[in-house]
C-alpha positions in Angstrom: -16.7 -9.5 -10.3 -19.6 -11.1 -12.4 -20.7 -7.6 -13.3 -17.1 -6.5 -14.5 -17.2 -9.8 -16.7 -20.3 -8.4 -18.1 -19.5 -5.5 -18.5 -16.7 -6.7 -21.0 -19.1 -8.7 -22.9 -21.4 -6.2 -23.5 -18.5 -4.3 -25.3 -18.9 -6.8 -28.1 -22.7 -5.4 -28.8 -24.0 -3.9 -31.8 -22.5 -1.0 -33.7 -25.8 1.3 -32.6 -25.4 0.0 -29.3 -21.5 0.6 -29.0 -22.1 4.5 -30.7 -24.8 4.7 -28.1 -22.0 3.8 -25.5 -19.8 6.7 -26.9 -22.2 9.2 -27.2 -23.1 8.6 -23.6 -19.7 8.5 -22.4 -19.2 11.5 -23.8 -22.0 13.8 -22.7 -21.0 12.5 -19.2 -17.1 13.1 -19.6 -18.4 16.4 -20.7 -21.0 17.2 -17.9 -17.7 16.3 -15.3 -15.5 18.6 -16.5 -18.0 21.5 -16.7 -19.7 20.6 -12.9 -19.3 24.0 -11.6 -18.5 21.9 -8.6 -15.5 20.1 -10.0 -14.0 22.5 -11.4 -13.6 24.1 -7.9 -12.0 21.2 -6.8 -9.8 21.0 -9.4 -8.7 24.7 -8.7 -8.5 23.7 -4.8 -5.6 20.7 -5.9 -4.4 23.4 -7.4 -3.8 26.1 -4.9 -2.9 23.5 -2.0 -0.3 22.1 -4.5 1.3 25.5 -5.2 1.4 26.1 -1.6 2.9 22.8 -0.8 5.4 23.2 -3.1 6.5 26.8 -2.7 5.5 27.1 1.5 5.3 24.3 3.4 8.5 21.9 1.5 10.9 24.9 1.5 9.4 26.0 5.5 9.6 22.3 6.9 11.8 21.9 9.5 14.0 18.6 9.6 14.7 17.1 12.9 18.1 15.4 11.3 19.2 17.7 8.8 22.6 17.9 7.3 24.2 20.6 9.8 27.8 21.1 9.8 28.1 23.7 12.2 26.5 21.8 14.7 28.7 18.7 13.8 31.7 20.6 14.3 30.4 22.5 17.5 29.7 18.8 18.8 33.5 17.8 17.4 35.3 20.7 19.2 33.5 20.9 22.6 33.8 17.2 22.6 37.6 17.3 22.0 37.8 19.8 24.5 36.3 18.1 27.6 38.2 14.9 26.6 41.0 16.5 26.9 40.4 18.2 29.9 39.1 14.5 31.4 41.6 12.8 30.1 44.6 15.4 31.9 42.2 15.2 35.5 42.1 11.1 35.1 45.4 10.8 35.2 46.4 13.6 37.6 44.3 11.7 39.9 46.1 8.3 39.2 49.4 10.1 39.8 48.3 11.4 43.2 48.3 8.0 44.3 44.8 9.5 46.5 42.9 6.6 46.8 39.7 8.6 48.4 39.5 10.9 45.4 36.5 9.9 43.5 37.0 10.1 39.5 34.3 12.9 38.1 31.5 10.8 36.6 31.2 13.1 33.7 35.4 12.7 32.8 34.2 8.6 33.0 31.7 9.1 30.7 33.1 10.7 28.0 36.8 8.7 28.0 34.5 5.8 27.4 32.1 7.6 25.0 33.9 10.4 23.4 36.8 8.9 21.4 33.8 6.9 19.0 31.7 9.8 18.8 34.5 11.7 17.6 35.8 9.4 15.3 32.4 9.4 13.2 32.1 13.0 14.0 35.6 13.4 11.8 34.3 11.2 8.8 31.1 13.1 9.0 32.7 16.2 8.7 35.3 15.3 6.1 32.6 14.0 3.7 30.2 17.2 4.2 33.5 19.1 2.9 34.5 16.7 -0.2 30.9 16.1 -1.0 31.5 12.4 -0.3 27.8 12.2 0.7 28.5 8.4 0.9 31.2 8.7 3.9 28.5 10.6 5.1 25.7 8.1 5.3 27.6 5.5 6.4 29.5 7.4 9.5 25.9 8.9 10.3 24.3 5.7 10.7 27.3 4.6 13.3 26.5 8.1 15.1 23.1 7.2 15.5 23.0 3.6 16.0 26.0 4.3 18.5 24.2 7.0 20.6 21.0 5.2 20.3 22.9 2.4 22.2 23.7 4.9 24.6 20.7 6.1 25.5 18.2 3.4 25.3 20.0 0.2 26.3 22.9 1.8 28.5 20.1 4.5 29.8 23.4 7.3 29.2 22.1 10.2 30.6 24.4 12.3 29.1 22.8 11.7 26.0 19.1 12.7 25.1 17.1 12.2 21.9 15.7 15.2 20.4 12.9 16.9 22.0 11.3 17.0 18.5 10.1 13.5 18.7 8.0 13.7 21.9 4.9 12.0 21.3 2.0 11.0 23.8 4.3 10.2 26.7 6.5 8.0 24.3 9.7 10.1 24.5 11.8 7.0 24.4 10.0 4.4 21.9 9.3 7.3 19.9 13.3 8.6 20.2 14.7 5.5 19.5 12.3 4.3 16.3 13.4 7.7 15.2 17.4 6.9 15.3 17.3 3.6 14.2 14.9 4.4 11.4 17.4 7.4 10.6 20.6 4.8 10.9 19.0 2.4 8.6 17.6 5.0 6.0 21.5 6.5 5.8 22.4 2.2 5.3 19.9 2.7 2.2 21.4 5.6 0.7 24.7 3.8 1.2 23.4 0.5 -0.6 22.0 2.7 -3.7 24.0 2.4 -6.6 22.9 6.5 -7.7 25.1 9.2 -6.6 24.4 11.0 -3.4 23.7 14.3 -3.1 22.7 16.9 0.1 19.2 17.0 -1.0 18.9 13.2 -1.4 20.3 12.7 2.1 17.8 15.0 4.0 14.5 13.4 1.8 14.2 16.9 -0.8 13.8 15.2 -3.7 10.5 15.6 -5.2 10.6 11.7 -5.2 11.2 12.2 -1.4 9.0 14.6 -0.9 6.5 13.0 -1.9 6.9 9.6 -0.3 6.7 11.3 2.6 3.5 13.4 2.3 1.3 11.3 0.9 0.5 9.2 3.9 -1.5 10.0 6.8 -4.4 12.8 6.6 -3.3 13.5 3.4 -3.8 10.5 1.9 -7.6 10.9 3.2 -8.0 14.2 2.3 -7.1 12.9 -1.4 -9.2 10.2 -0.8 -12.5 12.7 0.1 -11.8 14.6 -3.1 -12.4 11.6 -4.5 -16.0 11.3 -2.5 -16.9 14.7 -3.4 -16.4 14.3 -7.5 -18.2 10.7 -7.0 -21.2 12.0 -4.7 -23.6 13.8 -7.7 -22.4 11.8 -10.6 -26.1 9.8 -10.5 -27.8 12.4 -8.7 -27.6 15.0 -11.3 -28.9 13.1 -14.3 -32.1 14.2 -12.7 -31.6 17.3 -14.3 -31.7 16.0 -17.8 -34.2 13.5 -16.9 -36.3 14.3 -20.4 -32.9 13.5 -22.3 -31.6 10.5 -20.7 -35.0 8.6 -18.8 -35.3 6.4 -22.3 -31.8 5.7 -22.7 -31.2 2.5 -24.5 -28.4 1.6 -22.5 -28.7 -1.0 -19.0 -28.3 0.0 -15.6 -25.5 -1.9 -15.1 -23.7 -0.1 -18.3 -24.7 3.3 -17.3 -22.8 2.7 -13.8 -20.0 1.8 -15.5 -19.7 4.0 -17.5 -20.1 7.0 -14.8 -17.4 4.7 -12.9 -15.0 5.5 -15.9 -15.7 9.2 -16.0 -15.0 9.6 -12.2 -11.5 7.6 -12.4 -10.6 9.7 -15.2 -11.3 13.1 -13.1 -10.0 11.8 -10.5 -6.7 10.6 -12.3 -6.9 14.5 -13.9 -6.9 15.6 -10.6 -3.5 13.4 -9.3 -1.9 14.3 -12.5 -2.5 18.3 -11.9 -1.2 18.0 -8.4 2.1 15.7 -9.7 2.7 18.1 -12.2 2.0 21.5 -9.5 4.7 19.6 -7.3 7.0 18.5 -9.2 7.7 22.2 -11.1 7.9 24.1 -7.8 10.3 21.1 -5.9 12.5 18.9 -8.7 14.0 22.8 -10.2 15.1 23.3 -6.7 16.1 19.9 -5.5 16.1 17.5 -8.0 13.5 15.0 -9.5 15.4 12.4 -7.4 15.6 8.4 -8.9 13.5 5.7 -8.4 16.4 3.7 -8.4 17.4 5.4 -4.6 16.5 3.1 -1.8 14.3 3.6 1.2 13.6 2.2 4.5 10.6 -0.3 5.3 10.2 -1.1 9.1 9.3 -4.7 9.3 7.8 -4.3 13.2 10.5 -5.2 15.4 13.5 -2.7 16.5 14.8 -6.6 17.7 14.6 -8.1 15.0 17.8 -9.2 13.1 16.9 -6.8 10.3 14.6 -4.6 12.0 14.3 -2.6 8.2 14.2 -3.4 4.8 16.3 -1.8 1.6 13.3 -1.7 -1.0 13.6 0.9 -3.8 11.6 4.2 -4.2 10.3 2.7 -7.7 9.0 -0.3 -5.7 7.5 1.3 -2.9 5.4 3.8 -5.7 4.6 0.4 -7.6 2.9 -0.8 -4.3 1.2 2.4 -3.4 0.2 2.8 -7.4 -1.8 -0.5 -6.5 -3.2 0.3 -3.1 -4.5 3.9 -5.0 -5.9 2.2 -7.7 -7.8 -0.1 -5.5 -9.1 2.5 -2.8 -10.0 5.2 -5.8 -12.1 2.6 -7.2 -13.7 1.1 -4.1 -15.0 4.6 -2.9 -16.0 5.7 -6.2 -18.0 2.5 -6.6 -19.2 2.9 -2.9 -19.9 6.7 -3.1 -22.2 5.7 -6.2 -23.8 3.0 -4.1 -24.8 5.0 -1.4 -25.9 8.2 -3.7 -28.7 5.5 -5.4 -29.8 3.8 -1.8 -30.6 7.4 -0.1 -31.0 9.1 -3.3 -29.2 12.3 -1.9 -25.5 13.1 -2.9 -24.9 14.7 0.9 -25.4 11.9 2.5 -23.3 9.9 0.7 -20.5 12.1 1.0 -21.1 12.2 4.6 -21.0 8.4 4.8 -18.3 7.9 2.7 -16.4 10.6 3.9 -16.9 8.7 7.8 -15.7 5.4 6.4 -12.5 7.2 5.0 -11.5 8.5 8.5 -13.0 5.9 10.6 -9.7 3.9 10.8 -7.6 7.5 11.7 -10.0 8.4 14.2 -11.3 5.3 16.0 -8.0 3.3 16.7 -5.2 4.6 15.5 -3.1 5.1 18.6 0.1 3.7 20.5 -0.2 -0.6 20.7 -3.9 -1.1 19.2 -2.6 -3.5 16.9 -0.9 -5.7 19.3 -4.4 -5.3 21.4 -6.7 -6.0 18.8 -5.0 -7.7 16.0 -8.4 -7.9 13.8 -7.6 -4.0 13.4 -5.4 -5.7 10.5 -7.9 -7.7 8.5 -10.1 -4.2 8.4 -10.3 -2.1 5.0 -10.0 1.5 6.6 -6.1 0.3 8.7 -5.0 1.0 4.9 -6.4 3.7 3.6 -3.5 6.2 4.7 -1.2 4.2 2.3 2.0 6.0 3.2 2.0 4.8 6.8 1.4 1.6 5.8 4.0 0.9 3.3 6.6 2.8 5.2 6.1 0.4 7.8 5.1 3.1 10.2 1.7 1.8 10.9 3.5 -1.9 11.8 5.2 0.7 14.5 1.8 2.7 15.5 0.2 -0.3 16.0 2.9 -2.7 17.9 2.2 -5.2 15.5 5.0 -6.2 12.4 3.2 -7.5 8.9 0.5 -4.4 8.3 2.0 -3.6 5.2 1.2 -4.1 1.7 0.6 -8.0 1.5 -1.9 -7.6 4.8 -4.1 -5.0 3.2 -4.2 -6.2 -0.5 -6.8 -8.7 1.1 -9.2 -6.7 2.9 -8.9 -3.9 0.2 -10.4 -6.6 -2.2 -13.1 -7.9 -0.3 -14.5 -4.3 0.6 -15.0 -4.0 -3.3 -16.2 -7.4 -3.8 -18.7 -6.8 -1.2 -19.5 -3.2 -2.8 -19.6 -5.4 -6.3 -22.5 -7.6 -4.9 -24.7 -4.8 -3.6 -24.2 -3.2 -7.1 -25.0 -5.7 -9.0 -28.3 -6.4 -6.6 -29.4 -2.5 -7.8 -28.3 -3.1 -11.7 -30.9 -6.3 -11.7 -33.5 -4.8 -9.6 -36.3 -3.2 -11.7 -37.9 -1.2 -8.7 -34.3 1.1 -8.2 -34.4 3.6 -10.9 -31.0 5.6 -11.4 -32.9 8.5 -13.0 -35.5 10.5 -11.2 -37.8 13.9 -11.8 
């Protein structure tokens, strides 16, 4: 932090010294966006954007899609077997044979069926009217209901899709699912923007979005930005007769290469925003920040297992948590390029660090094992899961979202800040080398 303030103050130098500033900023703003190496990264964003937008979003395959043939299916051959339970029932209570035992399955669904159907009806009826709001709200009382059914009665007429199989957690994993589905339709319902299909099965680019940035994504983005730090230093060495007697302190120089990274980095964002948003928002809809999303808070028990907050709130928070991971392995990527003055092995380290969380513990009840896993930087570096709520679940452990990873987020780069500042006042490290 002492270096930032520094930094500031340094702004208020001389005129030579500020033009001096510029002219350097500029030849290395330059030097970026001509790296033969960057510039293939930028056109990687660029395919893998195009493809996400025009492949893999129109190809993906919703578990709980809007489906109103197999809503009606359900409707009919439900209304059908009732009936046909309902006329043996009461046959058998007019035969007056007391050893005649009632078929458990004709039970089952005179208790079951007449609720099912009920919401089944609504469902239907708003899929028809495009009342996508009767909708939502009788598909969450389908899934909470069944949901019931199968995980506290243990129904076994009932199953949860197969779909959601996960590393021998078929029921934890089934019934997060549903109740995360029930809640998310309780969302939509609470929005104040009109509903629409595409809104209701998470198409929006909005959406779309929201839900792909999380997870190996996130660090893939996050790599990118190792690989556009990792030579920024190294490669002054080839204009070492231009820039060894530059007037201009270690400390500034680093800063100033800082700047030009987050600026091709932020390039890079912008190019894939722009990429995904023209092939998914013609198709279905920009979407609102204003449309409300589910947060699980880490406890399927809890009174309120999930919170309402808006999509506008949630890209606020993972705005910050970018911001602050962006920086920390630019800064870090920088640090480790001067200490083994080679750019490989600094994107190898840094690249290690990004996926150490992922790779290491990131498993089924870790968090409720080891609860220090939460006060550690890399729990948060796939954003997504974290402020979805979905690492609170991974982990068996409610609180790791935002507010738990602001903290050790901070640290790391205060930490980095130190060793930075150690290298700016040290005459023996030399940034520029033959």
């Amino acid at each position: 932090m002492v270096d930032i303030f520094t930094y500031l103050i340094s702004i208020f130098g001389s005129r030579e010294e500020k033009a001096m500033k510029k002219q350097y900023f500029s030849f290395q703003l330059k030097r970026f966006f001509t790296n033969p190496k960057n510039i293939g990264l930028f056109a990687l964003t660029f395919i893998f954007s195009l493809y996400f937008g025009l492949v893999s979003v129109p190809n993906r395959q919703l578990i709980e899609k809007v489906d109103p043939y197999a809503i009606n299916g359900e409707y009919r051959r439900y209304t059908l077997f009732l009936n046909k339970a309902t006329t043996k029932i009461k046959e058998m209570q007019e035969s007056k044979n007391t050893h005649e035992v009632p078929n458990e399955g004709y039970v089952n669904a005179i208790k079951t069926y007449p609720d099912i159907l009920n919401f089944d009806k609504h469902r239907i009826n708003g899929i028809k009217a495009n009342n996508w709001k009767e909708y939502v709200i009788y598909s969450s009382k389908w899934y909470k209901y069944v949901d019931h059914l199968i995980f506290v009665d243990e129904n076994q007429q009932f199953l949860y899709p197969s779909q959601y199989y996960q590393n021998d957690n078929y029921r934890e994993d089934g019934h997060f699912a549903y109740q995360r589905t029930a809640h998310f339709y309780d969302a939509l319902a609470k929005s104040k923007q009109p509903l629409t299909k595409n809104i209701v099965e998470e198409k929006t680019t909005l959406q779309i979005l929201q839900n792909s940035i999380s997870g190996w994504t996130t660090l893939i983005l996050i790599i990118f930005v190792v690989l556009f730090a990792a030579d920024i230093v190294t490669n002054d060495c080839k204009y070492y007769s231009v820039l060894k007697d530059i007037p201009l302190s270690k400390n500034t120089i680093l800063w100033i290469k800082t700047g030009v990274v987050e600026i091709g980095v932020l390039f890079n964002y912008l190019l894939a925003f722009i990429v995904v948003t023209l092939c998914t928002a013609p198709r279905y809809g920009f979407g609102s920040f204003k449309l409300r999303t589910t947060f699980y808070t880490g406890r399927l028990y809890f009174i309120q297992p999930f919170k309402y907050p808006t999509l506008g709130n949630y890209f606020i928070q993972f705005g910050t948590f970018a911001i602050l991971i962006v920086f920390l392995f630019i800064r870090l990527t920088i640090l480790l390029s001067i200490i083994f003055k080679n750019e490989y092995v600094a994107e190898l380290l840094a690249s290690v660090f990004a996926v150490s969380g992922k790779v290491l513990y990131f498993s089924l009840g870790m968090g409720f094992v080891y609860p220090i896993l939460q006060s550690l930087p890399m729990t948060y570096f796939t954003i997504g899961e974290s402020l979805s709520g979905n690492l609170s679940y991974l982990m068996d452990s409610p609180g790791w979202g935002f507010n738990s990873g602001i903290v050790p987020l901070m640290l790391s780069i205060v930490i980095i800040e130190i060793f930075m500042l150690i290298i700016s006042r040290s005459k023996r490290i030399k940034l520029i080398r033959r």
